[in-house]
PDB file with SEQRES, HELIX, SHEET and CRYST1 records, atoms N, CA, C and O in Angstrom:
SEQRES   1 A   78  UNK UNK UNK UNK UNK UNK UNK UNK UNK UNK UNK UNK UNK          
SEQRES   2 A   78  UNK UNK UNK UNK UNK UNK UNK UNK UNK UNK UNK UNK UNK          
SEQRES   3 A   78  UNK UNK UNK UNK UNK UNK UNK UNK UNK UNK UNK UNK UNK          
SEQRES   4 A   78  UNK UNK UNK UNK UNK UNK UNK UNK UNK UNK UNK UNK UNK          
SEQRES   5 A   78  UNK UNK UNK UNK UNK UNK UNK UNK UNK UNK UNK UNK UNK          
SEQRES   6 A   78  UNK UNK UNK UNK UNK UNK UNK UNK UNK UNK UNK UNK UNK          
HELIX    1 AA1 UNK A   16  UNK A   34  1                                  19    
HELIX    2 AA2 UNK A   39  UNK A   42  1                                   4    
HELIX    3 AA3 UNK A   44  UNK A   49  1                                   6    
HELIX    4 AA4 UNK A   52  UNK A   69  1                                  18    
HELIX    5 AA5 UNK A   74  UNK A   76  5                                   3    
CRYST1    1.000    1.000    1.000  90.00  90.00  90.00 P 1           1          
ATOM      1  N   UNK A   1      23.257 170.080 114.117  1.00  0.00           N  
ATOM      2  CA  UNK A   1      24.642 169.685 114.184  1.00  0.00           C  
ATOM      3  C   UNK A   1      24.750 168.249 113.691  1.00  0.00           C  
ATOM      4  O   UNK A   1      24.039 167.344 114.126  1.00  0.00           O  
ATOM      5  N   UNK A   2      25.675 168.099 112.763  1.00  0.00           N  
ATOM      6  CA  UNK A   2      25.764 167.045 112.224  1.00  0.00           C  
ATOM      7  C   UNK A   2      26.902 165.813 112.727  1.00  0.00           C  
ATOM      8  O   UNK A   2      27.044 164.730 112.158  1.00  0.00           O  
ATOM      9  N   UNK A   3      27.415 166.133 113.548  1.00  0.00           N  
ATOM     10  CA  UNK A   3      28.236 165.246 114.255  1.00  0.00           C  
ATOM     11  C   UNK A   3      27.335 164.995 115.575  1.00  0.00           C  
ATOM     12  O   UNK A   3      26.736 165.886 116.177  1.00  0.00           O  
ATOM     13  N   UNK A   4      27.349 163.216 116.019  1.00  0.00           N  
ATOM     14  CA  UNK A   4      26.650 163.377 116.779  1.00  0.00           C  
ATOM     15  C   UNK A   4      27.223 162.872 118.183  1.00  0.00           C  
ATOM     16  O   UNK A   4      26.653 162.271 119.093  1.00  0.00           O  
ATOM     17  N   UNK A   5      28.576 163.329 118.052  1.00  0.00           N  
ATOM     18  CA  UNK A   5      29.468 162.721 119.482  1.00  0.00           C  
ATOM     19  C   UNK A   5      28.871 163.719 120.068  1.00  0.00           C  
ATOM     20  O   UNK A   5      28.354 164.768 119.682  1.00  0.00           O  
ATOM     21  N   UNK A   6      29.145 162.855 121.751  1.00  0.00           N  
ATOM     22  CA  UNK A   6      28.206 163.479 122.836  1.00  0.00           C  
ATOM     23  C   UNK A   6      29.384 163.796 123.551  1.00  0.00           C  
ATOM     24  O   UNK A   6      30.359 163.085 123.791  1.00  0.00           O  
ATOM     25  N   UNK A   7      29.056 165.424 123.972  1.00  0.00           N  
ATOM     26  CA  UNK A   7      30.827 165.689 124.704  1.00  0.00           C  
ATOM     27  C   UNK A   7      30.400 167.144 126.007  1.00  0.00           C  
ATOM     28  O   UNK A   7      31.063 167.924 126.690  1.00  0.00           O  
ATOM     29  N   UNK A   8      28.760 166.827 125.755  1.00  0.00           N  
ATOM     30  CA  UNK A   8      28.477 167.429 127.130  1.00  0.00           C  
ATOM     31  C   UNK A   8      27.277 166.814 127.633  1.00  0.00           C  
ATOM     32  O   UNK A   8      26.096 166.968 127.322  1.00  0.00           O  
ATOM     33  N   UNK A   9      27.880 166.041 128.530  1.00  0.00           N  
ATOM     34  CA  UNK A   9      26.910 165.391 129.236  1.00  0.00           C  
ATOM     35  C   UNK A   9      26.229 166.116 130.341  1.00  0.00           C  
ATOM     36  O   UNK A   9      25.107 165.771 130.712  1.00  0.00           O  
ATOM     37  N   UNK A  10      26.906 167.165 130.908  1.00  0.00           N  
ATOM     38  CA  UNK A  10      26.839 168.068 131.944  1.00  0.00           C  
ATOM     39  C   UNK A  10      27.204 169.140 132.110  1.00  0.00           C  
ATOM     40  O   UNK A  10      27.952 169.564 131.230  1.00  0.00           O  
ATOM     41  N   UNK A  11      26.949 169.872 133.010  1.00  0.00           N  
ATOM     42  CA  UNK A  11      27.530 171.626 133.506  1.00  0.00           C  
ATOM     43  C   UNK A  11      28.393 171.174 134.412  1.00  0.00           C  
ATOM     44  O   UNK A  11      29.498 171.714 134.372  1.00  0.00           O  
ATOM     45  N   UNK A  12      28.216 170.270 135.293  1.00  0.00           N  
ATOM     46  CA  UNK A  12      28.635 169.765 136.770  1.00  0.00           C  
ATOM     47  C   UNK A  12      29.746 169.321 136.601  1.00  0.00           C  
ATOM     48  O   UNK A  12      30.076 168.266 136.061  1.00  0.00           O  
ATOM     49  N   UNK A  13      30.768 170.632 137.356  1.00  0.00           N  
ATOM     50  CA  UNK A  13      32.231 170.193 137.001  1.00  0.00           C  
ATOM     51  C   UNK A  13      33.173 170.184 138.685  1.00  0.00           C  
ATOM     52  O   UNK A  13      32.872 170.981 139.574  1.00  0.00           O  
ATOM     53  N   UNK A  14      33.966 169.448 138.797  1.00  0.00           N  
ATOM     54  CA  UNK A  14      34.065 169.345 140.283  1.00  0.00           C  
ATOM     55  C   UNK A  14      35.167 170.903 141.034  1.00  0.00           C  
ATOM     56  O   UNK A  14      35.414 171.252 142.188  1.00  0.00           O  
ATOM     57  N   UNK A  15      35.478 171.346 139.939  1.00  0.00           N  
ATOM     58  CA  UNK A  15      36.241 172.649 140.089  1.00  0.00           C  
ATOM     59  C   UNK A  15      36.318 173.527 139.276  1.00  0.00           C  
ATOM     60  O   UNK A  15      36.398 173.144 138.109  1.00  0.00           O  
ATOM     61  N   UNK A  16      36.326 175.082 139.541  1.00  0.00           N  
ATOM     62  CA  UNK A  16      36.036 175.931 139.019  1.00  0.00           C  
ATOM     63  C   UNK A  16      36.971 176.160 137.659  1.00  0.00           C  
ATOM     64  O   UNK A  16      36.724 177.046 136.840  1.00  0.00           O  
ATOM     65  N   UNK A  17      38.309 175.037 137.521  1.00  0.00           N  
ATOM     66  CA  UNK A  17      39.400 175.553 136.927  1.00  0.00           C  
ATOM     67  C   UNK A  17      38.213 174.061 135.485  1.00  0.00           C  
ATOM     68  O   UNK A  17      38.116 174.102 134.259  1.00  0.00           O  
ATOM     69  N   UNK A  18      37.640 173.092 136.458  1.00  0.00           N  
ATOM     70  CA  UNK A  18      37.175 172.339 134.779  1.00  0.00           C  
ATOM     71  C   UNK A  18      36.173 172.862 134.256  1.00  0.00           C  
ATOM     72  O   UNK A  18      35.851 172.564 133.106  1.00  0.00           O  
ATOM     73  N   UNK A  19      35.221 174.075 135.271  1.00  0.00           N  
ATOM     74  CA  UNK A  19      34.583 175.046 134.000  1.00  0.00           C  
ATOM     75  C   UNK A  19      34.675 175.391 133.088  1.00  0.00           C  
ATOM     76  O   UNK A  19      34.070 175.392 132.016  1.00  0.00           O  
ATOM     77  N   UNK A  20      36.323 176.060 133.908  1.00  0.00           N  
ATOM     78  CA  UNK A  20      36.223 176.555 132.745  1.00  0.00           C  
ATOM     79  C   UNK A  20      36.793 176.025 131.638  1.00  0.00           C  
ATOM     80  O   UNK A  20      36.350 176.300 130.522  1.00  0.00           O  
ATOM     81  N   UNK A  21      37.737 175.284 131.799  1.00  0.00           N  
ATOM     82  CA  UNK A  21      38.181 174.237 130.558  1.00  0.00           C  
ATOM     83  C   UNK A  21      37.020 174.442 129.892  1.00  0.00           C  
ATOM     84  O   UNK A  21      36.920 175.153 128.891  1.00  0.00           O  
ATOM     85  N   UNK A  22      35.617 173.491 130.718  1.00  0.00           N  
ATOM     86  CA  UNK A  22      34.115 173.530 129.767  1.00  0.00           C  
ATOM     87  C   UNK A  22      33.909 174.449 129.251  1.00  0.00           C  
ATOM     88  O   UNK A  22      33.108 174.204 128.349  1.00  0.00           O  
ATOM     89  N   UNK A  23      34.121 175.272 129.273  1.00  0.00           N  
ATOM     90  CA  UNK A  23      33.544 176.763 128.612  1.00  0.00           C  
ATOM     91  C   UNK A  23      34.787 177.012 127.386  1.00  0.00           C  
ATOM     92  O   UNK A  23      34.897 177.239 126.181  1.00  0.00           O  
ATOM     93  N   UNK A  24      35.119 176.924 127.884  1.00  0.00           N  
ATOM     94  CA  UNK A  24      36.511 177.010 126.025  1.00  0.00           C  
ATOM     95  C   UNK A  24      36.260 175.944 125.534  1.00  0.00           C  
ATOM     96  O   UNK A  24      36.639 176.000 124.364  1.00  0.00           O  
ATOM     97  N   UNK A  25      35.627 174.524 125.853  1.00  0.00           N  
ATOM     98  CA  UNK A  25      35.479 173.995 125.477  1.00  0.00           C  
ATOM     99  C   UNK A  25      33.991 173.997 124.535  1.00  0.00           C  
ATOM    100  O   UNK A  25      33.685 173.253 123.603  1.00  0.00           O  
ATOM    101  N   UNK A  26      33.376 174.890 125.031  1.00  0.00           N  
ATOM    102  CA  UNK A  26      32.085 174.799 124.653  1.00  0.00           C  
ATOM    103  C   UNK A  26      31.892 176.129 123.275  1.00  0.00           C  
ATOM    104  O   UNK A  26      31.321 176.044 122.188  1.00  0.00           O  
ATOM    105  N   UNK A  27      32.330 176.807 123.653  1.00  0.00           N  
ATOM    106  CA  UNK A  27      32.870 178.119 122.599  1.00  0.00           C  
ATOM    107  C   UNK A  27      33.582 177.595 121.476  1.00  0.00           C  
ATOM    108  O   UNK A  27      33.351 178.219 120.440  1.00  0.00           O  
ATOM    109  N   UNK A  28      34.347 176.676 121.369  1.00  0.00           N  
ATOM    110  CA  UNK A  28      35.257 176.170 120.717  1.00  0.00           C  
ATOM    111  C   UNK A  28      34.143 175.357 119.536  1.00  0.00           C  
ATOM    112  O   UNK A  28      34.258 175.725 118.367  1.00  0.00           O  
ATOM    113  N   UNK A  29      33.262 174.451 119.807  1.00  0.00           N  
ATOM    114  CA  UNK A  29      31.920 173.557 119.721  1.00  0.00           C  
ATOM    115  C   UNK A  29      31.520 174.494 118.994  1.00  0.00           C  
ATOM    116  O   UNK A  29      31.669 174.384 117.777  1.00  0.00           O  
ATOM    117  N   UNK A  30      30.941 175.598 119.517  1.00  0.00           N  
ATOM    118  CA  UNK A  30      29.803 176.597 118.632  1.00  0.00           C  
ATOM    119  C   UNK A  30      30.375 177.040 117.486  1.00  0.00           C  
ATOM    120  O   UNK A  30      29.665 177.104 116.483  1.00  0.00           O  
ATOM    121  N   UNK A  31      32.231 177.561 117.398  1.00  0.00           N  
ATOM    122  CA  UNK A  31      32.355 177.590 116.751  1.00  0.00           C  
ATOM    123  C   UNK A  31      32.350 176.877 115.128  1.00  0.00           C  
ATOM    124  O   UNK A  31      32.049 177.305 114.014  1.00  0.00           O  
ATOM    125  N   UNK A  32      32.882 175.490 115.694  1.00  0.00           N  
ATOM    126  CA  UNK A  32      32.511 174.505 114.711  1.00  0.00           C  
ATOM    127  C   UNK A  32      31.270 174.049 114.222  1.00  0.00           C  
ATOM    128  O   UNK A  32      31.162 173.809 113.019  1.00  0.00           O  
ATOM    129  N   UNK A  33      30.495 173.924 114.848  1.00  0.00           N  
ATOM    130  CA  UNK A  33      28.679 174.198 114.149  1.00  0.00           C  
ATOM    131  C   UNK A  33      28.599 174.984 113.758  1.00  0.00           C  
ATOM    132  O   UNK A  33      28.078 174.793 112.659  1.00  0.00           O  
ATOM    133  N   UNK A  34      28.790 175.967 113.910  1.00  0.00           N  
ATOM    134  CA  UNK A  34      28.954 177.597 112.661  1.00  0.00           C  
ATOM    135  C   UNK A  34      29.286 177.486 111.600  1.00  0.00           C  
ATOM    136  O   UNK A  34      28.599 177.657 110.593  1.00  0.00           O  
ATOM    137  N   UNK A  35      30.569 177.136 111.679  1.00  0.00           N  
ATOM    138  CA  UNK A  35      31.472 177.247 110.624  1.00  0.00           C  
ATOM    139  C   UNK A  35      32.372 175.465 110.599  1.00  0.00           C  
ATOM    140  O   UNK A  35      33.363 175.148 111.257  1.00  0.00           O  
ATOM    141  N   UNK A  36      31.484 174.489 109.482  1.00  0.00           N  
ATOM    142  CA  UNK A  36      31.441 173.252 109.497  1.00  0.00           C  
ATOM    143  C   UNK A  36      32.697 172.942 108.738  1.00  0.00           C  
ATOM    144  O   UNK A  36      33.182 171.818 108.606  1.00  0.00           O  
ATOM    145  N   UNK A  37      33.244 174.249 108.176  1.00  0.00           N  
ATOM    146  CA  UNK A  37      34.693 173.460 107.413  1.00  0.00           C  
ATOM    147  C   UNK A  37      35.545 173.558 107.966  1.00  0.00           C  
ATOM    148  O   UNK A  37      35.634 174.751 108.254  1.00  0.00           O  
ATOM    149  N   UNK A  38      36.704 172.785 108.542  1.00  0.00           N  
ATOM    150  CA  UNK A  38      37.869 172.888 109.002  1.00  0.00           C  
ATOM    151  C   UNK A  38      38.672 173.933 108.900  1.00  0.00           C  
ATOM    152  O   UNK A  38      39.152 174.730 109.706  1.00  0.00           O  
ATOM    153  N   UNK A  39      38.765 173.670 106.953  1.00  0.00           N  
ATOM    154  CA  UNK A  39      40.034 174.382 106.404  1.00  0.00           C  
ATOM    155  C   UNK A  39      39.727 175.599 106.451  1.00  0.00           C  
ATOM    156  O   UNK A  39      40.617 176.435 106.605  1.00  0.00           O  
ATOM    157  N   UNK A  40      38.408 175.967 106.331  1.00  0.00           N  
ATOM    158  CA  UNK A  40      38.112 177.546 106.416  1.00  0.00           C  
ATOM    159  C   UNK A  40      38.282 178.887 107.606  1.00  0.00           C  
ATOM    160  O   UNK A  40      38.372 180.115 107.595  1.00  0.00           O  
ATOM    161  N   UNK A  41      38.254 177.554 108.767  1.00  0.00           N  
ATOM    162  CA  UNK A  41      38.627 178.151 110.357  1.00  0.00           C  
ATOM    163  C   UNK A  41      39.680 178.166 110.401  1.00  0.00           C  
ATOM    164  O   UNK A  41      40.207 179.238 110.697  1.00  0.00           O  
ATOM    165  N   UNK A  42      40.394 177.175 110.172  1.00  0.00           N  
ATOM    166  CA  UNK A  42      41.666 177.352 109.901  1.00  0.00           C  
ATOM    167  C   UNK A  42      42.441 178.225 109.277  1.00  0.00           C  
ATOM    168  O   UNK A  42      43.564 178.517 109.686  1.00  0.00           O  
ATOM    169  N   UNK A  43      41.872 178.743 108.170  1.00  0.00           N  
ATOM    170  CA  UNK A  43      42.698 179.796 107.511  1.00  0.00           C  
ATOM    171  C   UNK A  43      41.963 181.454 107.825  1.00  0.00           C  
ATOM    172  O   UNK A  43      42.436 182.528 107.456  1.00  0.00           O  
ATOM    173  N   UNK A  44      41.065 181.296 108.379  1.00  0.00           N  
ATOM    174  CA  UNK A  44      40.367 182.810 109.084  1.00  0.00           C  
ATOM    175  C   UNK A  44      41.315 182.602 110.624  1.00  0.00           C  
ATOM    176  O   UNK A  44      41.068 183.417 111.513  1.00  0.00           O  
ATOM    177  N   UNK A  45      42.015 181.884 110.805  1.00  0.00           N  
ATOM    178  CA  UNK A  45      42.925 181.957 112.227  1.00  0.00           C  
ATOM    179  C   UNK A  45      43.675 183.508 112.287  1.00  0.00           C  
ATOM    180  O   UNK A  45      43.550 184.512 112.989  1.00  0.00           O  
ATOM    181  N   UNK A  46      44.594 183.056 111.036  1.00  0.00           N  
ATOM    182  CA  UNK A  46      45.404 184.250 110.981  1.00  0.00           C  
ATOM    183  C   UNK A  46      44.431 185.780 111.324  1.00  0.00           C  
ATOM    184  O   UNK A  46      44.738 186.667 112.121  1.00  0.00           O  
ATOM    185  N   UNK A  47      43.305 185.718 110.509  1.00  0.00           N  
ATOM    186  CA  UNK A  47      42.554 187.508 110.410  1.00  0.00           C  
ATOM    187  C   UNK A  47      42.543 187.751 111.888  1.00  0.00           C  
ATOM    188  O   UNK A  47      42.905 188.830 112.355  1.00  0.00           O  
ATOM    189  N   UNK A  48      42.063 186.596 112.741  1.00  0.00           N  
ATOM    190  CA  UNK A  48      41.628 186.816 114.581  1.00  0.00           C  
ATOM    191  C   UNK A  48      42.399 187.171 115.051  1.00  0.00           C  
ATOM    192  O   UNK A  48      42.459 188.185 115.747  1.00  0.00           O  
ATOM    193  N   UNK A  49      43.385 186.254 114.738  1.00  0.00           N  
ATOM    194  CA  UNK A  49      45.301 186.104 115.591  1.00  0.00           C  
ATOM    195  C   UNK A  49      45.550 187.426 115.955  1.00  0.00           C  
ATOM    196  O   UNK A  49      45.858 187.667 117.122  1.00  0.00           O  
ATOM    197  N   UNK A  50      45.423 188.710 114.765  1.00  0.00           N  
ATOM    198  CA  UNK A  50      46.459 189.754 114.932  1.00  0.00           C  
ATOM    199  C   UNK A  50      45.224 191.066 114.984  1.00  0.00           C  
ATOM    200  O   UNK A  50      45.581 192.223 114.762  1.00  0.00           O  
ATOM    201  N   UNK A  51      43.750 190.730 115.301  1.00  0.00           N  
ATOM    202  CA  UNK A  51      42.567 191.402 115.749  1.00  0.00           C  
ATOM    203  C   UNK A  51      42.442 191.283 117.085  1.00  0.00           C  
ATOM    204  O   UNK A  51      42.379 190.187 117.642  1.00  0.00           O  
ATOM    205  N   UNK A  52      42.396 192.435 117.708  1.00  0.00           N  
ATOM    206  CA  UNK A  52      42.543 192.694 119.383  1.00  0.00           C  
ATOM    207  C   UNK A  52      40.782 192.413 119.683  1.00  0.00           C  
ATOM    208  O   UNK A  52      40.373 191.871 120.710  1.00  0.00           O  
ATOM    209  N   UNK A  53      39.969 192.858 118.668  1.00  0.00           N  
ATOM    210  CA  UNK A  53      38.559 193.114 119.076  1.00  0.00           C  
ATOM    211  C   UNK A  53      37.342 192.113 118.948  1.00  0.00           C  
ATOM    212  O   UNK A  53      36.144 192.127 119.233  1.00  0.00           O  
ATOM    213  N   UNK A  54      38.501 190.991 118.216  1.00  0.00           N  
ATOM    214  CA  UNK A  54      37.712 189.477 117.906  1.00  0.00           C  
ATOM    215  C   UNK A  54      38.393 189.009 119.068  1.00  0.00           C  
ATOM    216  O   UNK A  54      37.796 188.529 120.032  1.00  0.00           O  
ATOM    217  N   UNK A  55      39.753 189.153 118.989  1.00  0.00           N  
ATOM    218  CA  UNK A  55      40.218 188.250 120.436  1.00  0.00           C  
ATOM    219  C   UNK A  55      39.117 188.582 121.745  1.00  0.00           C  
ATOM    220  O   UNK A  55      38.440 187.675 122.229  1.00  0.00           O  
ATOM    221  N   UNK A  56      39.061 189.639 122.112  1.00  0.00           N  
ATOM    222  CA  UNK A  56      38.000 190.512 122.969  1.00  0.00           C  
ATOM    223  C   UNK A  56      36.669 189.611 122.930  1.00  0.00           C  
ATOM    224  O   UNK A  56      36.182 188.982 123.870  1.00  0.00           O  
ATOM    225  N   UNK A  57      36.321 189.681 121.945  1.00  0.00           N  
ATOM    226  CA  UNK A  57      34.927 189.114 121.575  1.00  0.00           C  
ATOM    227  C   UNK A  57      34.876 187.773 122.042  1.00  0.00           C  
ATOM    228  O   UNK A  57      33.945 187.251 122.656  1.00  0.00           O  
ATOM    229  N   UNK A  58      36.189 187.151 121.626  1.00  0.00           N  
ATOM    230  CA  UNK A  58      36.134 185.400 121.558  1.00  0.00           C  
ATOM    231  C   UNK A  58      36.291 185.295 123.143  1.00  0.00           C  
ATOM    232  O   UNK A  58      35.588 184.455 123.704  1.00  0.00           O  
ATOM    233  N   UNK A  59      37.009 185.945 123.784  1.00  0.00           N  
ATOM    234  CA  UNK A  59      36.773 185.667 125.668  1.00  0.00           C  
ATOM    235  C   UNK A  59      35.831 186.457 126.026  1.00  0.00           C  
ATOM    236  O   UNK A  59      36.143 186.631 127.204  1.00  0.00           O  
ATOM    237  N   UNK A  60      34.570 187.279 125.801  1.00  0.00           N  
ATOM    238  CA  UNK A  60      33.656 187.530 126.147  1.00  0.00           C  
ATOM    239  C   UNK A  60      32.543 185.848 126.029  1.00  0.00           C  
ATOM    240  O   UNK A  60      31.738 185.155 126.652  1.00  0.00           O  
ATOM    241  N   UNK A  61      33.271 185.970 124.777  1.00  0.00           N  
ATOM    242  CA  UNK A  61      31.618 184.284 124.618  1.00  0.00           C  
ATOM    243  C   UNK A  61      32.152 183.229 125.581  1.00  0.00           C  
ATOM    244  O   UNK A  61      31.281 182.449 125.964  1.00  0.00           O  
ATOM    245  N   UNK A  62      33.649 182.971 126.169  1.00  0.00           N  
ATOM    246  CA  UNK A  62      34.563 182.266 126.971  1.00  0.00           C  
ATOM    247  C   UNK A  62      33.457 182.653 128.265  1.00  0.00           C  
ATOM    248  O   UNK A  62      32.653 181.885 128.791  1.00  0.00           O  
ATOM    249  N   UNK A  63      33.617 183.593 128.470  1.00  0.00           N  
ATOM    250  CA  UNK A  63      32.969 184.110 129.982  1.00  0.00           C  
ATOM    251  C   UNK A  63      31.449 184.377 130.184  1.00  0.00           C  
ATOM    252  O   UNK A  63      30.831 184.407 131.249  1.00  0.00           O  
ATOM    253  N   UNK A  64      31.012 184.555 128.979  1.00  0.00           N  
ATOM    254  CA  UNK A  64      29.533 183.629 129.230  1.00  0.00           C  
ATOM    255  C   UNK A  64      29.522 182.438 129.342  1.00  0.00           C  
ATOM    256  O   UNK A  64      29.067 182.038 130.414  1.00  0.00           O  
ATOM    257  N   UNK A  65      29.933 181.504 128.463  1.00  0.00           N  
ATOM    258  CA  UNK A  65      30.133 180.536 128.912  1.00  0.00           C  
ATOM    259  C   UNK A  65      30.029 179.728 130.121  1.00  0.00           C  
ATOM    260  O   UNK A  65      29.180 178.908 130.473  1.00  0.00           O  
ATOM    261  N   UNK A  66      31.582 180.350 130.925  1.00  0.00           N  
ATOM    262  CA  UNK A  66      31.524 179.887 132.041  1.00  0.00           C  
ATOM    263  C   UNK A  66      30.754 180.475 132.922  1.00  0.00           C  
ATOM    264  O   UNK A  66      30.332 179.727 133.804  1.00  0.00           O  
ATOM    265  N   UNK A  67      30.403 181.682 132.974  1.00  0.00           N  
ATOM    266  CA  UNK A  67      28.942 181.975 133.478  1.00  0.00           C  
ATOM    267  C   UNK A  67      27.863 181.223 133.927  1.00  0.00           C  
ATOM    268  O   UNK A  67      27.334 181.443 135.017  1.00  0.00           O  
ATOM    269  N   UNK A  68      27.468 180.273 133.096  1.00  0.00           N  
ATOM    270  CA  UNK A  68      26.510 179.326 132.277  1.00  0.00           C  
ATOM    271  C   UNK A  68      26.912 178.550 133.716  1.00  0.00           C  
ATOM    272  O   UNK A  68      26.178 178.475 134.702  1.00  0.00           O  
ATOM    273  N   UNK A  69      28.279 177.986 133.581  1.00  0.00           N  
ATOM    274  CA  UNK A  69      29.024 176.764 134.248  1.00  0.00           C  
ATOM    275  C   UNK A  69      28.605 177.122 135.575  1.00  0.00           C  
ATOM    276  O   UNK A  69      27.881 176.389 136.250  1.00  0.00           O  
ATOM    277  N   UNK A  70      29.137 178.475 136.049  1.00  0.00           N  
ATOM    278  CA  UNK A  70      28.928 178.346 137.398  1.00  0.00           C  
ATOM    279  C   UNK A  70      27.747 178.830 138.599  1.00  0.00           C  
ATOM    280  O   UNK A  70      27.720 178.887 139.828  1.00  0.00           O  
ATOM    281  N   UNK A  71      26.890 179.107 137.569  1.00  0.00           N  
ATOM    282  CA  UNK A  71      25.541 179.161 138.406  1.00  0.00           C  
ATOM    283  C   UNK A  71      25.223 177.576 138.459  1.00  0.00           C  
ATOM    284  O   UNK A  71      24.906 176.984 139.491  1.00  0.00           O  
ATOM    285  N   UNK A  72      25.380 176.879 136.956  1.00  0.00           N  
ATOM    286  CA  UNK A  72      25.068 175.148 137.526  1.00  0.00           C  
ATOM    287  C   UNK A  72      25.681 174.773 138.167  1.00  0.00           C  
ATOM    288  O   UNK A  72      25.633 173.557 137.985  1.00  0.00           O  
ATOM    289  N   UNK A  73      26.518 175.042 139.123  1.00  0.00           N  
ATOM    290  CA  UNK A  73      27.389 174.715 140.284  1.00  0.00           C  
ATOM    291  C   UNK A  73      27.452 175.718 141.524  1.00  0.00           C  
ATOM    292  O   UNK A  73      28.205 176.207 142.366  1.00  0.00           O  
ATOM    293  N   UNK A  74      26.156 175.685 141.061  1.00  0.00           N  
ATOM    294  CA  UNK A  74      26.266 176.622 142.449  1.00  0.00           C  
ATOM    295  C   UNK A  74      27.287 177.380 143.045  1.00  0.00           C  
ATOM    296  O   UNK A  74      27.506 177.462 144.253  1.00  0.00           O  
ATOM    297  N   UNK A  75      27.913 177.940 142.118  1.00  0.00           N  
ATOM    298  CA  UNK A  75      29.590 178.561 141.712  1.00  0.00           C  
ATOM    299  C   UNK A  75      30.503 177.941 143.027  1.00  0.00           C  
ATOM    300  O   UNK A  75      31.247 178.617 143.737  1.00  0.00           O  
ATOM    301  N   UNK A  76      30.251 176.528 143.152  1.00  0.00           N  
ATOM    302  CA  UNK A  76      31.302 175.470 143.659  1.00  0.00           C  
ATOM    303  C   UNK A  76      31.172 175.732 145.339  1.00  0.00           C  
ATOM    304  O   UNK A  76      31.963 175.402 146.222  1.00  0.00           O  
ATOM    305  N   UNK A  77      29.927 176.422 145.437  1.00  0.00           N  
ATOM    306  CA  UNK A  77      29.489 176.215 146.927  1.00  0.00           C  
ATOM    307  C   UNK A  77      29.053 175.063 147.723  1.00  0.00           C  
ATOM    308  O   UNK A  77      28.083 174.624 147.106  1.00  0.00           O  
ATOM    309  N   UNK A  78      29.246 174.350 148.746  1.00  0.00           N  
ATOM    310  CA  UNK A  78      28.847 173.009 149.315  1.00  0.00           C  
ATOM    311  C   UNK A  78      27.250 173.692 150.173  1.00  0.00           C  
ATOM    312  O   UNK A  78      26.522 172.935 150.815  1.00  0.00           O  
TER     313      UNK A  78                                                      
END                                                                             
């Protein structure tokens, strides 16, 4: 990855709702290391937009994701 901002310092989020933020947030990330051109994600928006089975897909990788999140949080158990 060629950008080298640092934008996960951690899993450790103080509530289950900034997981998951993290996790769309983190899906969002992979996507862009994938696919390094802007304009090109940008214009494959539309094909997803009106695809039920990419949308599907894209909150499956959402919910691994946060998956990820909340075993490192001991899924927000004290």
């Amino acid at each position: 990855m060629q950008n080298s901002e640092i934008y996960l310092e951690s899993l450790i989020t103080a509530t289950p709702q900034e997981g998951r933020e993290l996790a769309i947030k983190l899906a969002r990330k992979s996507i862009a290391a994938i696919q390094t051109d802007a304009e090109k994600r940008k214009a494959l928006r539309a094909n997803y937009a009106e695809d039920t089975a990419q949308l599907i897909a894209s909150a499956q990788i959402i919910a691994v994701e946060f998956q990820t999140i909340a075993m490192a949080n001991n899924y927000w158990k004290s």
